[in-house]
C-alpha positions in Angstrom: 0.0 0.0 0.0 3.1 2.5 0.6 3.9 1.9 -3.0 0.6 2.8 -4.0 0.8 6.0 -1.8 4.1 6.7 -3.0 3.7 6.1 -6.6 0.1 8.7 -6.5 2.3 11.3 -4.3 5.2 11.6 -7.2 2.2 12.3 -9.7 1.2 15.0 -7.6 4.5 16.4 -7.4 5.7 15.9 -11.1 2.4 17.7 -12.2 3.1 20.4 -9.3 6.4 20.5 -11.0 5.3 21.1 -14.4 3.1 23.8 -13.5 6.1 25.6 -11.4 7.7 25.3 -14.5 5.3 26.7 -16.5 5.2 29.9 -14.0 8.7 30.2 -13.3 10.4 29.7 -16.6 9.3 33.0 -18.5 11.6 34.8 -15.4 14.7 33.4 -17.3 15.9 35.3 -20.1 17.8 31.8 -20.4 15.9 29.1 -20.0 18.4 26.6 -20.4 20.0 27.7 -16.9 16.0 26.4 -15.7 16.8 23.3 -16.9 20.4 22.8 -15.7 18.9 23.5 -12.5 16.0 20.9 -12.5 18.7 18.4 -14.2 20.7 18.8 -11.2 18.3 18.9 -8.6 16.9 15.4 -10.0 20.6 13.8 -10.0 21.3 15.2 -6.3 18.0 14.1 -5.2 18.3 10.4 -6.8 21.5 10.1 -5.4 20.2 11.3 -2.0 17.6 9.0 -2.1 19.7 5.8 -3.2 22.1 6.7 0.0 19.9 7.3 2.9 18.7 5.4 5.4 16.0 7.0 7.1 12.8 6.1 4.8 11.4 9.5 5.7 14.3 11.4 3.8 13.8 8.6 1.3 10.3 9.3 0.3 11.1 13.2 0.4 13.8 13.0 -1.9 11.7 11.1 -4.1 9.3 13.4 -4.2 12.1 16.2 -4.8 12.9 14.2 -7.8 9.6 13.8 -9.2 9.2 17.7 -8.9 12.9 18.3 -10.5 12.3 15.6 -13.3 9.1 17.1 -14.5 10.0 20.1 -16.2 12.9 19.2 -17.9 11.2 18.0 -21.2 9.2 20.7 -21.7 11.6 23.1 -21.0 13.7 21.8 -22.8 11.6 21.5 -25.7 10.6 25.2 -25.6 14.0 26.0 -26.2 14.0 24.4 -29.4 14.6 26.1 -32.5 10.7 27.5 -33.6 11.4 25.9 -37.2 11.9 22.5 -35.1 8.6 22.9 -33.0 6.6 23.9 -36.0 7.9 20.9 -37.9 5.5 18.0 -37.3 8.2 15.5 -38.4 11.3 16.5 -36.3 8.8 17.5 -33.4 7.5 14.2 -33.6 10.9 12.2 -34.0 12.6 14.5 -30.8 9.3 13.0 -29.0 9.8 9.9 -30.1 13.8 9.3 -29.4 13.0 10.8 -25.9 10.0 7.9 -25.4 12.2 5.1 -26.3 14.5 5.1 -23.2 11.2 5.0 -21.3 10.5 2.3 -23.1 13.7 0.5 -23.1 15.3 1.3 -19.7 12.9 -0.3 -17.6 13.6 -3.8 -19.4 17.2 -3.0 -18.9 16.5 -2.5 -14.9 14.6 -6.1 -14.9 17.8 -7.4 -16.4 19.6 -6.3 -14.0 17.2 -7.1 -11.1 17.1 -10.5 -12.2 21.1 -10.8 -12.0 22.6 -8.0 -9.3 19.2 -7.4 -7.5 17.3 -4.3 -6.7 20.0 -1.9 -5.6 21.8 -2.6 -8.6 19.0 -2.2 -10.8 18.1 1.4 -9.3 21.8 2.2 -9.8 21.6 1.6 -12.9 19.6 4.3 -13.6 22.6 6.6 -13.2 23.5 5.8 -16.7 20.4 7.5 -18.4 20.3 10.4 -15.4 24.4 11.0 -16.7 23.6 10.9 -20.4 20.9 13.1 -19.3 23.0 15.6 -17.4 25.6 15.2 -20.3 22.8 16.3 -22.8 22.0 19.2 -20.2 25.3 20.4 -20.9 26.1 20.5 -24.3 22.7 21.9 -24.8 23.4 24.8 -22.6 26.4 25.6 -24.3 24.4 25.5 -28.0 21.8 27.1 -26.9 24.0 30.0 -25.3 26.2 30.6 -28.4 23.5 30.5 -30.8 21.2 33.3 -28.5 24.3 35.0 -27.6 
């Protein structure tokens, strides 16, 4: 039943988190900095959460997470390049690239379940959150040159 609870609180707070989002992200003349900071604050709080002990500062940090994780697409996305989001093609095949490790990544933690156990398989989702944070990155530094 705690999974249950658990699993309808993160809704809350990743739908909490996209409308923060929403509100907040017209105050950056950047919005990429927006996102470095929600792609930050969802690595720190996974890593938090994989760490402690206490199951109270587990379940907040998971909720931190679900709020941090929730407006990186979107933001991200609005910081596309308008021929991009007007394009039904690449619009569609940037939503569909971003789908398939949500597709794929939970077969790869069963995997990994099945062969290192749970712990491991959480871990392993520090490979997509790096690749993530990696993307982040170099899409900061396009995004800055090309609006500088």
């Amino acid at each position: 039943s705690l999974a249950k609870v658990m699993q309808s609180l993160i809704w809350i707070m990743i739908l909490a988190g996209r409308l923060i989002s929403a509100y907040i992200s017209p105050k950056f003349k950047n919005k990429m900095i927006l996102v470095l900071i929600l792609g930050a604050g969802f690595t720190v709080f996974f890593m938090l959460m994989m760490e402690l002990r206490s199951n109270v500062l587990m379940i907040i940090s998971l909720l931190f997470v679900g709020l941090s994780m929730s407006g990186i697409y979107p933001t991200t996305i609005s910081t596309q390049n308008p021929k991009y989001n007007k394009d039904t093609i690449a619009t569609g095949t940037c939503m569909a690239l971003a789908t398939v490790g949500g597709v794929l990544w939970p077969n790869v933690i069963g995997l990994v379940a099945e062969r290192g156990g749970l712990k491991n398989a959480m871990l392993s989702i520090i490979i997509p959150i790096l690749a993530m944070d990696t993307l982040i990155i170099i899409k900061f530094f396009r995004y800055k040159k090309s609006n500088s």
